[in-house]
LOTOR-158993 format. One record per residue: residue number from 1; x, y, z of N, C-alpha, C, CB in turn. Coordinates in steps of 0.02 Angstrom, whole numbers, plus 50000, padded with zeros to 5 digits. Glycine has a CB too. Layout:
N
NUM, X, Y, Z, X, Y, Z, X, Y, Z, X, Y, Z
...
// end
This chain:
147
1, 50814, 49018, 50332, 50850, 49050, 50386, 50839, 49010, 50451, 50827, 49122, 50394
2, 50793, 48978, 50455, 50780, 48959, 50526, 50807, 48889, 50513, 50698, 48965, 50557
3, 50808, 48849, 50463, 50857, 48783, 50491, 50917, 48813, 50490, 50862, 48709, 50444
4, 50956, 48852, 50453, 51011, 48879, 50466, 51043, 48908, 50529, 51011, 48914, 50431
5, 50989, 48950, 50564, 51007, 48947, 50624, 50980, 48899, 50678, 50999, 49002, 50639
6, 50960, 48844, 50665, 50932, 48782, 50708, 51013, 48747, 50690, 50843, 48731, 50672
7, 51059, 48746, 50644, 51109, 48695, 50638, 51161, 48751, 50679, 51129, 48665, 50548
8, 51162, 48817, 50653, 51208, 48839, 50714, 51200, 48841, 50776, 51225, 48890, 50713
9, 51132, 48831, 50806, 51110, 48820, 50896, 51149, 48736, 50892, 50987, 48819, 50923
10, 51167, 48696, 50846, 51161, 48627, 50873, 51254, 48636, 50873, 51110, 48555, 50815
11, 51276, 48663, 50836, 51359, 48662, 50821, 51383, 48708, 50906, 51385, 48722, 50722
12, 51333, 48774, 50913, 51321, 48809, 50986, 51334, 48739, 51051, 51222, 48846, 50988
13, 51292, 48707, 51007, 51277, 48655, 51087, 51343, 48601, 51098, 51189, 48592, 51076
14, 51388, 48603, 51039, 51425, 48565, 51043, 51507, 48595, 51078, 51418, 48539, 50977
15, 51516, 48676, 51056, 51576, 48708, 51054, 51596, 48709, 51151, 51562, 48795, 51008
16, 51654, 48711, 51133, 51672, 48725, 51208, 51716, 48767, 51240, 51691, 48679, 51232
17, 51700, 48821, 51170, 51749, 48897, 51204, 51679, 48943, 51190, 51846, 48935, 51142
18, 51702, 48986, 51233, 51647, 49037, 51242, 51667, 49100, 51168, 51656, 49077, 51339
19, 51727, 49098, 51146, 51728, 49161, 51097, 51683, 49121, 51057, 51803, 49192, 51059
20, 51694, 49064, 51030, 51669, 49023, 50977, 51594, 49035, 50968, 51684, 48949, 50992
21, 51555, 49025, 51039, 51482, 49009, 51066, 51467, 49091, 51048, 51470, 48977, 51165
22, 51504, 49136, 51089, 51481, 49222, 51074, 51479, 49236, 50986, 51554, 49287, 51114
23, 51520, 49209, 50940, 51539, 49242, 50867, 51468, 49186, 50858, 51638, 49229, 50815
24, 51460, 49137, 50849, 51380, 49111, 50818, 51320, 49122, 50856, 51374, 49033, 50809
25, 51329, 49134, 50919, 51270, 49168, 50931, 51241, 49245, 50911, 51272, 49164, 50990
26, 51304, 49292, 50901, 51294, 49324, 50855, 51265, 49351, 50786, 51316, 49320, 50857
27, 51297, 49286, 50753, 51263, 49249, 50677, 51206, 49236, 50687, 51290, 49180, 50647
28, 51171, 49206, 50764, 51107, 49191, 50745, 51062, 49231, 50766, 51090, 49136, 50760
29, 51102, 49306, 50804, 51046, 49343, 50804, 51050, 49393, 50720, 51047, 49391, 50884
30, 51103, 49398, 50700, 51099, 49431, 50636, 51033, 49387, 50582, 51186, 49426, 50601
31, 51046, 49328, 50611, 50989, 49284, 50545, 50917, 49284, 50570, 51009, 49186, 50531
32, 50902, 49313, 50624, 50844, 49331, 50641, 50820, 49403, 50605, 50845, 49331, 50714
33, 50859, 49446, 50611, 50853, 49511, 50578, 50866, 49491, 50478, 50926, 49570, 50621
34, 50864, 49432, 50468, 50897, 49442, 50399, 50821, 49397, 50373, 50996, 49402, 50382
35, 50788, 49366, 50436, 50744, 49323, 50393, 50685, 49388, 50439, 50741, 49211, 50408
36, 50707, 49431, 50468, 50612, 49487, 50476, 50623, 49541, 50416, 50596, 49555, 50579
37, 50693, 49565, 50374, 50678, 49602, 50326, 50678, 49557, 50279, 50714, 49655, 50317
38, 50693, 49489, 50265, 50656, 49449, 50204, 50572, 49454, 50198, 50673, 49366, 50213
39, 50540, 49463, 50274, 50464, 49443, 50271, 50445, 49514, 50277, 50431, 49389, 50333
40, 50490, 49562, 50272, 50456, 49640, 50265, 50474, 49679, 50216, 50468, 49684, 50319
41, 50481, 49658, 50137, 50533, 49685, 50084, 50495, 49766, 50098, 50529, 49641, 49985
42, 50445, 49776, 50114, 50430, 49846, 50113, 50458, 49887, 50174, 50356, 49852, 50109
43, 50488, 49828, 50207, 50519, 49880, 50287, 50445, 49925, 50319, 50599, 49966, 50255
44, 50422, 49892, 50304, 50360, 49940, 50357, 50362, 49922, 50425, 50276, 49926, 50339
45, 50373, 49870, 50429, 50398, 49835, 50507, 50473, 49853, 50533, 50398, 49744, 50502
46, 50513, 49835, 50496, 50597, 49822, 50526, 50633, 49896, 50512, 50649, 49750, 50471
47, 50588, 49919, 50468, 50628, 50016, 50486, 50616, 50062, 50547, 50598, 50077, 50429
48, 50570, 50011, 50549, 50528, 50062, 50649, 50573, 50021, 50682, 50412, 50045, 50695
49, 50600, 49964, 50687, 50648, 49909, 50749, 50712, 49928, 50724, 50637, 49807, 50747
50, 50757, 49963, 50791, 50806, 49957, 50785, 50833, 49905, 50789, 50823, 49985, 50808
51, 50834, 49841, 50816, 50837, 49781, 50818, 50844, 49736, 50731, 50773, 49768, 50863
52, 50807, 49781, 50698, 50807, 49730, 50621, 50857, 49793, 50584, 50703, 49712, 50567
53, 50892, 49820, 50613, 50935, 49876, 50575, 51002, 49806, 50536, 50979, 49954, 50654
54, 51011, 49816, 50474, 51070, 49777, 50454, 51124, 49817, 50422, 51050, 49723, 50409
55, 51178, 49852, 50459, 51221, 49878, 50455, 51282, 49854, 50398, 51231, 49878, 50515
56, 51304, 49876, 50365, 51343, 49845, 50321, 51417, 49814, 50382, 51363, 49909, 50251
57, 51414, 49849, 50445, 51474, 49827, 50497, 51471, 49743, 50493, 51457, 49859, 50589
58, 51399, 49725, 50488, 51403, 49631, 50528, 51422, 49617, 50468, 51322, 49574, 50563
59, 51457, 49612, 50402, 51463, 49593, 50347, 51551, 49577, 50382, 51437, 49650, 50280
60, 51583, 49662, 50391, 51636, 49658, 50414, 51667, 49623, 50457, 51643, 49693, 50423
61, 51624, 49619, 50522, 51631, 49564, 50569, 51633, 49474, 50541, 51568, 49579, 50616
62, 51589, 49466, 50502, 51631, 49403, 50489, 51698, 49410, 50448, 51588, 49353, 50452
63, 51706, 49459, 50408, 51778, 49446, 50365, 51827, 49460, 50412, 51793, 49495, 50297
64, 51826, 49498, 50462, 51885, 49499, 50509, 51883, 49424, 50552, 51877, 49569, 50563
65, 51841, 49385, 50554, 51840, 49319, 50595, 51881, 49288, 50542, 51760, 49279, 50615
66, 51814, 49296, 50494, 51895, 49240, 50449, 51968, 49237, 50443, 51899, 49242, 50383
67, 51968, 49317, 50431, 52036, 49310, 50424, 52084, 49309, 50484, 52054, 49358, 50385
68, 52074, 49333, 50546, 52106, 49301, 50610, 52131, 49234, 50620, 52064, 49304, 50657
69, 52060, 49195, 50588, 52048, 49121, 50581, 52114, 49082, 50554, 51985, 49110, 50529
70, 52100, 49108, 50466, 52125, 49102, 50405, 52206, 49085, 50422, 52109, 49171, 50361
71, 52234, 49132, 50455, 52283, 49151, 50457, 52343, 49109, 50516, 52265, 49216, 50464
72, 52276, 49078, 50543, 52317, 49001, 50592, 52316, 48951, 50563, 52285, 48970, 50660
73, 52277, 48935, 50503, 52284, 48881, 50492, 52324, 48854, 50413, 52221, 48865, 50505
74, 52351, 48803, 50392, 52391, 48793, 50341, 52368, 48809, 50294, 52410, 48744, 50333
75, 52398, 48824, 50246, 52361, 48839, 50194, 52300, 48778, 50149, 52418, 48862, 50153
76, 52252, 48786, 50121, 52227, 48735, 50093, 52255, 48735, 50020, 52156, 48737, 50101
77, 52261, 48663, 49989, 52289, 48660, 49929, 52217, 48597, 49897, 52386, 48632, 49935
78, 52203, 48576, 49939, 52139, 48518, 49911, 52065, 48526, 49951, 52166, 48428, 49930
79, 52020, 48491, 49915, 51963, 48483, 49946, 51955, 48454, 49998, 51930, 48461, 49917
80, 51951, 48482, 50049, 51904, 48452, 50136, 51839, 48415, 50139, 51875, 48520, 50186
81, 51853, 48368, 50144, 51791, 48312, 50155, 51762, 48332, 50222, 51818, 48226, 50159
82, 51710, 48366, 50227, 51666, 48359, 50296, 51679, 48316, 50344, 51604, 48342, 50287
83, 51701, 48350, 50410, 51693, 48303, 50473, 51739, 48316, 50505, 51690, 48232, 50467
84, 51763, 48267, 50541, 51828, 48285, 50615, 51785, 48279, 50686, 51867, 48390, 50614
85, 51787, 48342, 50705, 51760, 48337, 50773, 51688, 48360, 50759, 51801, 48385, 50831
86, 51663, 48352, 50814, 51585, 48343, 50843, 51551, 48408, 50794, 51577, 48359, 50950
87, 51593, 48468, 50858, 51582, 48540, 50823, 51615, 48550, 50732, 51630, 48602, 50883
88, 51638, 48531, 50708, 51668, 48536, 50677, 51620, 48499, 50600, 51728, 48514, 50711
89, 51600, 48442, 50626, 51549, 48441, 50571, 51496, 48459, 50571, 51537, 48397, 50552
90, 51471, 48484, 50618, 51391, 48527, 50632, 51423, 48585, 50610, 51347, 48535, 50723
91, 51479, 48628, 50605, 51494, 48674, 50560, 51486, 48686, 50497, 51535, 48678, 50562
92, 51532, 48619, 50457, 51522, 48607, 50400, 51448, 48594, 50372, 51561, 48561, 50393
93, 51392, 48534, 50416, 51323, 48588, 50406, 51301, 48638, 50391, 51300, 48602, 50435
94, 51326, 48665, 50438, 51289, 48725, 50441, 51320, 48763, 50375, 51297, 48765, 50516
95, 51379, 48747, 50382, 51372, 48776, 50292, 51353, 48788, 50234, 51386, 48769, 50267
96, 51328, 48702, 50233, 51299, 48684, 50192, 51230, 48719, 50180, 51301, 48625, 50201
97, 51192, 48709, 50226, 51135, 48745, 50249, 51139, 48798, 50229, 51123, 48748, 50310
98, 51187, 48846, 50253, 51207, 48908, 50220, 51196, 48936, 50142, 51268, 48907, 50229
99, 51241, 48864, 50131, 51226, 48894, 50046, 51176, 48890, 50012, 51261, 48869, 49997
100, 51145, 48858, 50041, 51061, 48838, 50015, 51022, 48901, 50015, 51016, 48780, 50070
101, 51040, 48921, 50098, 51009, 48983, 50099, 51008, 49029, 50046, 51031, 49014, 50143
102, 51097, 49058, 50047, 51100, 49089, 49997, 51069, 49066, 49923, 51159, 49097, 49999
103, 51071, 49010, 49880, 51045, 48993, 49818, 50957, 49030, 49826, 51053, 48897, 49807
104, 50939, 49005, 49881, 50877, 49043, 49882, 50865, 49102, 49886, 50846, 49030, 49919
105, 50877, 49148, 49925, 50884, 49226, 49932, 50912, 49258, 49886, 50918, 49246, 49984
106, 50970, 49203, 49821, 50968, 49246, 49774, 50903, 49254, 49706, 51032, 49232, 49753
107, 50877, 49191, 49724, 50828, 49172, 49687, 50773, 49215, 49704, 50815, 49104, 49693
108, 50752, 49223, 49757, 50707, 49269, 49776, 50715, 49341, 49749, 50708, 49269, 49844
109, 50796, 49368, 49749, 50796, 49408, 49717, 50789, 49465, 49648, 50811, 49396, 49732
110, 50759, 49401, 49621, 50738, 49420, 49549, 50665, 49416, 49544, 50771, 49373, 49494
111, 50657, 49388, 49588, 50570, 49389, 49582, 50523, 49475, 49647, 50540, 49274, 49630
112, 50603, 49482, 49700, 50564, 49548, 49728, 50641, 49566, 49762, 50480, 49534, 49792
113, 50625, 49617, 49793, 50675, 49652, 49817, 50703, 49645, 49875, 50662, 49702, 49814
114, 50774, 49654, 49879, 50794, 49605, 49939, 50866, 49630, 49936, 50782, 49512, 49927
115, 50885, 49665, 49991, 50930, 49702, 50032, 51009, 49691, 50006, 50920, 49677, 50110
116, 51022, 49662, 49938, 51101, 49649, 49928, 51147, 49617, 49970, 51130, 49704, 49923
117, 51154, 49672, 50019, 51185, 49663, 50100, 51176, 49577, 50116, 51126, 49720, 50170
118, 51121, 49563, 50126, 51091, 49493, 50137, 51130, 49454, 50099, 51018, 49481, 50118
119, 51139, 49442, 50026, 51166, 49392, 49997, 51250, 49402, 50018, 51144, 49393, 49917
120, 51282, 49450, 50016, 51340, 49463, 50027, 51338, 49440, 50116, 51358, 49543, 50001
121, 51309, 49454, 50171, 51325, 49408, 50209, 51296, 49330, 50200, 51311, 49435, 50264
122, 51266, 49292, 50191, 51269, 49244, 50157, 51321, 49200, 50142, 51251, 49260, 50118
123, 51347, 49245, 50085, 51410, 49211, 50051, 51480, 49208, 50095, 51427, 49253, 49981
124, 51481, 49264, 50127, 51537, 49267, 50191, 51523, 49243, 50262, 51555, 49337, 50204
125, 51438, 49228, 50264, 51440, 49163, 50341, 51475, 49103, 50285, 51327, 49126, 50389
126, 51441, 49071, 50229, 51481, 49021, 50234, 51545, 48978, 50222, 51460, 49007, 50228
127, 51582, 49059, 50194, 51654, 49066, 50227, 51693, 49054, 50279, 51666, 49105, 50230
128, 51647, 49077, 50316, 51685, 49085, 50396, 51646, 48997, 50433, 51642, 49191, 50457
129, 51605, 48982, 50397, 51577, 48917, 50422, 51632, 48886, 50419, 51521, 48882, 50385
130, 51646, 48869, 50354, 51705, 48817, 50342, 51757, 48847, 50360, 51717, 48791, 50273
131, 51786, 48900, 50378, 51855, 48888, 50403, 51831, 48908, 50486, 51925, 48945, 50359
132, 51795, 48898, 50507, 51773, 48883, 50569, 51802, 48811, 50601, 51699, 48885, 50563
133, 51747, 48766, 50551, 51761, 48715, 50549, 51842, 48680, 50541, 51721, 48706, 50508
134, 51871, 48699, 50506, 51926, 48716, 50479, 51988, 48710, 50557, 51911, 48797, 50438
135, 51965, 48767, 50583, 52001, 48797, 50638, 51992, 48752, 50701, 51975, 48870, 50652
136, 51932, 48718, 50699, 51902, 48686, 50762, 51941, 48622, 50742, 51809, 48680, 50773
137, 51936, 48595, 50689, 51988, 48505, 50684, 52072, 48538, 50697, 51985, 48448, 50566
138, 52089, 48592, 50650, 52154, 48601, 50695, 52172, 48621, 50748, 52186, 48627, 50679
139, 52114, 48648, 50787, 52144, 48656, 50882, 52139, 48593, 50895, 52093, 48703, 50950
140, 52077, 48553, 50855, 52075, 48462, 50904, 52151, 48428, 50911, 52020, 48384, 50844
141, 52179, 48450, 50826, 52245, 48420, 50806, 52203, 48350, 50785, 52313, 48416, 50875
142, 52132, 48354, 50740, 52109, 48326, 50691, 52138, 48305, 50642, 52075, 48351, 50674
143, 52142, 48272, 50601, 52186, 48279, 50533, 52105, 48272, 50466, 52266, 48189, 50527
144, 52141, 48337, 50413, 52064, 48344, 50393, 52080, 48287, 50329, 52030, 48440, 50366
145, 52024, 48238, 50303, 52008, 48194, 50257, 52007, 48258, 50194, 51931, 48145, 50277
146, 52061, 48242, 50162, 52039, 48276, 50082, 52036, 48225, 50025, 52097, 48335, 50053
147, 51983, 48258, 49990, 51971, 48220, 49913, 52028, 48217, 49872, 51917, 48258, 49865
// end
């Protein structure tokens, strides 16, 4: 969780609209709350903090980004090769990163108990990563490299 949100502070440092900067700073306070009930599977800590509350809403909040997103940009028919603009490949990072996360947290999951919720946002940050990314080369008017 924490390089994950160390690659979204660096994609942060790059963006230059403020909705953009508000929706991942968001993400990275949700991944603070997602890595204190990973280190409290008993919630003895994060059920007393309203602060580590994980609402099934922030799940929703990224699928409505995406699809706002989704819905400007062409359809995809091939694979997107990483890159374009600045922000745009520190996105695709952070995706990546993402999924790692997730491979792990599901892995963890069989060995102890661990909030569902978590992997399901997971899998829908790094959704919204890539068509983030996605969205950011077509405002540049990027043209994206496909395989």
């Amino acid at each position: 969780m924490d390089e994950l949100n160390a690659a979204l502070g660096a994609a942060r440092a790059q963006a230059d609209r403020a909705d953009l900067d508000r929706l991942l700073l968001g993400v990275q306070r949700d991944l603070f709350v997602i890595g204190a009930r990973l280190a409290d599977p008993g919630r003895r800590v994060t059920s007393r903090r309203a602060k580590a509350a994980f609402p099934a809403a922030r799940v929703r909040r990224l699928e409505k980004a995406i699809d706002a997103r989704e819905a400007r940009l062409p359809p995809l028919r091939a694979f997107v090769l990483p890159g374009g603009t600045p922000v745009a490949a520190l996105l695709h990072l952070a995706r990546a990163v993402c999924r790692r996360s997730e491979r792990s947290v599901v892995r963890l999951s069989h060995e102890a108990e661990v909030d569902p919720r978590i992997v399901v946002y997971l899998n829908r940050l790094s959704d919204l990563l890539f068509v983030l990314a996605r969205f950011e080369n077509d405002r540049a008017g990027e043209r994206e490299d496909r395989w």
